[in-house]
N, C-alpha and C positions, 0 to 999 in steps of 0.2 A: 043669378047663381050665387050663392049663401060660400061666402070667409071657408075655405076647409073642408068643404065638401072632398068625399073620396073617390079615388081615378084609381082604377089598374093601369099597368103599366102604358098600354098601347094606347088606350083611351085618353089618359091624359097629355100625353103626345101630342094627337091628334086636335086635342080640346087646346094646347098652346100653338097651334099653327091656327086653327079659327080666331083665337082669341085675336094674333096676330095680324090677320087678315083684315078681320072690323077694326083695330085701330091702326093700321093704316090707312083704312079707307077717312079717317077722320084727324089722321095727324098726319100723314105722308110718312117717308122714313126718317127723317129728320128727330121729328118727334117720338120717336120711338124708342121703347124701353122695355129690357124685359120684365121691370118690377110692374110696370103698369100691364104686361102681358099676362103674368101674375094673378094680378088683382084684378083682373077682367074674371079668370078662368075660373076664380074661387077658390086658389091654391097659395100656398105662401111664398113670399119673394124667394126662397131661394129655392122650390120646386125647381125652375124652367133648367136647373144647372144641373138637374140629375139625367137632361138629357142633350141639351145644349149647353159650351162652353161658354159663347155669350151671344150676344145680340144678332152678329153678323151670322151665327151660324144659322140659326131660324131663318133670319129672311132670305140666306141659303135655299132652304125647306122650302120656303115660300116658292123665291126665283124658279127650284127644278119643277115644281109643282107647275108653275104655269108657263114654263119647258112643255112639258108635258101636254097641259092642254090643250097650248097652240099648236102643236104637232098633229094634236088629232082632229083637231078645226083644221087644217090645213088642208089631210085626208080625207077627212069627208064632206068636205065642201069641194074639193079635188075630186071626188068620183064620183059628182054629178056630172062633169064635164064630158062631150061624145068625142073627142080627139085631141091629142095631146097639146096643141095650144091653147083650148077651151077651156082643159084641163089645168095650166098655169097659172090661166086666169081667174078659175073658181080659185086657185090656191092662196093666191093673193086675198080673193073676198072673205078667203077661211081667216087671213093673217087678221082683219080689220074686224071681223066678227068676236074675233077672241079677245082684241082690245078692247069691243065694248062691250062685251057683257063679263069681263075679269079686269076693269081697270088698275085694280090695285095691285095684282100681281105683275101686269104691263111695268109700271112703273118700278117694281123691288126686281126685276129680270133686267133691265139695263140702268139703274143706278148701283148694283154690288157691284163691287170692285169687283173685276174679272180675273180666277185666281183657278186653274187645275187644278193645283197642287195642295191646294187649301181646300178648295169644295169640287172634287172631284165629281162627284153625281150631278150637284149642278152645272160642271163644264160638260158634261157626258150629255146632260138632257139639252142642253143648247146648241150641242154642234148635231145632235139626232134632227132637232128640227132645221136648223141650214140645212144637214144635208139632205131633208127633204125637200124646200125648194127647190135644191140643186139638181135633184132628181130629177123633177118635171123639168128645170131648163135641157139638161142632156137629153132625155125623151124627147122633147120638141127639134132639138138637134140632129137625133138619128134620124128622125121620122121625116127632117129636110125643111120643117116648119120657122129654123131661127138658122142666122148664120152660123159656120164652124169656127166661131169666134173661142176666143177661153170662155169657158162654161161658167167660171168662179164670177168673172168680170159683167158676164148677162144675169147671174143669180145676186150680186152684188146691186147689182141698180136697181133693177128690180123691188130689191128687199127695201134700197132705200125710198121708193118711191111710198111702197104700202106702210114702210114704218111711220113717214112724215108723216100721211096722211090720219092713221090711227093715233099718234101720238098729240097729233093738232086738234083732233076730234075729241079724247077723252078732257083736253086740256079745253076746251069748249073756246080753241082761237079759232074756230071754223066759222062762216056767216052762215052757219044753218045747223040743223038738226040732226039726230042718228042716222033717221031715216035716210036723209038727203046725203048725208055724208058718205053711205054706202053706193049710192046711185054716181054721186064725185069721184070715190074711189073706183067703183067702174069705168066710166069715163076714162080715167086716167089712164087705167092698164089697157085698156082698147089701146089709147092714142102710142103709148110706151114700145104695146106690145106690136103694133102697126109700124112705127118707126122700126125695131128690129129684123122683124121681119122682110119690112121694104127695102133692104141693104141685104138680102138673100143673096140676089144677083150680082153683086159685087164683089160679096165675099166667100163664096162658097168656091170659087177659083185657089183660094188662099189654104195654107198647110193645114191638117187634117186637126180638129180639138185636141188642144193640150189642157192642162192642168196647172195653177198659179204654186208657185212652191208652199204658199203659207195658206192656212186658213182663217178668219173670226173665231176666237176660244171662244165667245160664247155671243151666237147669235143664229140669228132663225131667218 
């Protein structure tokens, strides 16, 4: 893309979130700038500021963006499933799906500082996708498939099992492949969601699902 080439307004937006995107995937955020965002796009350094105020506000853009993804990898990797615990556990496979084939965004979605008040959209699209998790835990709870544990504390572990596992996979400290990585992370939510489940009878005697007073500002 040629020094100066012309963007209408929405396109060159757009053309600074791609551009973002590829240099991440080859500098991490660390290495990131919006002059060299810039100079990818074929616009001039101070383009990126007619629509972002600086750096952190794009990889903002970035983060709600693959908010977003993951949410609908979640979904529809979630409505293959034939009952609502089957159904948690596609949801899980939807989480590790979105981390490999969007690595880049994986990683600008939990290193921006976590801010509502500053990037509202992007806190909005990250507690959309927790509380999608959370959904299937509560559905598998009506439905009598998990105990009447707090809901938040079963979506919490949960989350943490499928984030390590994605997180270790795109970081390639995994001893095997994508392929295999996805076969491990099944495994795992069997054995997770097996223990849960198997403490049914113990604690389904216990007070009816509550809810944790606080939630994750921004997490899926």
């Amino acid at each position: 893309m040629q020094p100066g080439r012309p963007y209408h307004h929405g396109k060159l937006k757009q053309a600074l979130v791609d551009s973002a995107i590829a240099l991440i995937a080859e500098v991490g955020t660390n290495g990131f700038t919006l002059r060299e965002v810039a100079r990818r796009a074929g616009v001039s350094h101070n383009a990126p500021y007619r629509h972002y105020r600086d750096r952190d506000e794009l990889l903002a853009v970035v983060a709600m963006q693959g908010f977003e993804r993951l949410t609908a990898s979640m979904r529809r990797s979630a409505a293959r499933g034939s009952g609502t615990l089957q159904r948690l556990h596609f949801c899980g496979r939807g989480y590790v799906d979105f981390a490999l084939h969007w690595p880049q965004h994986f990683f600008v979605m939990f290193d921006l500082p976590s801010s509502r008040e500053k990037y509202p959209e992007y806190a909005a699209a990250g507690q959309e996708a927790y509380d999608t998790l959370l959904s299937f835990i509560v559905a598998c709870q009506e439905d009598g498939a998990l105990p009447r544990e707090e809901p938040e504390v079963l979506a919490l572990t949960a989350w943490s099992l499928v984030h390590g596992i994605a997180k270790l996979a795109i970081s390639q400290h995994l001893p095997f492949g994508r392929a295999a990585a996805r076969n491990f992370a099944d495994k795992a939510a069997r054995i997770l969601l097996s223990g849960m489940s198997g403490s049914h009878e113990e604690t389904s005697r216990r007070q009816p699902v509550k809810q944790l007073n606080s939630r994750p500002r921004n997490s899926a």
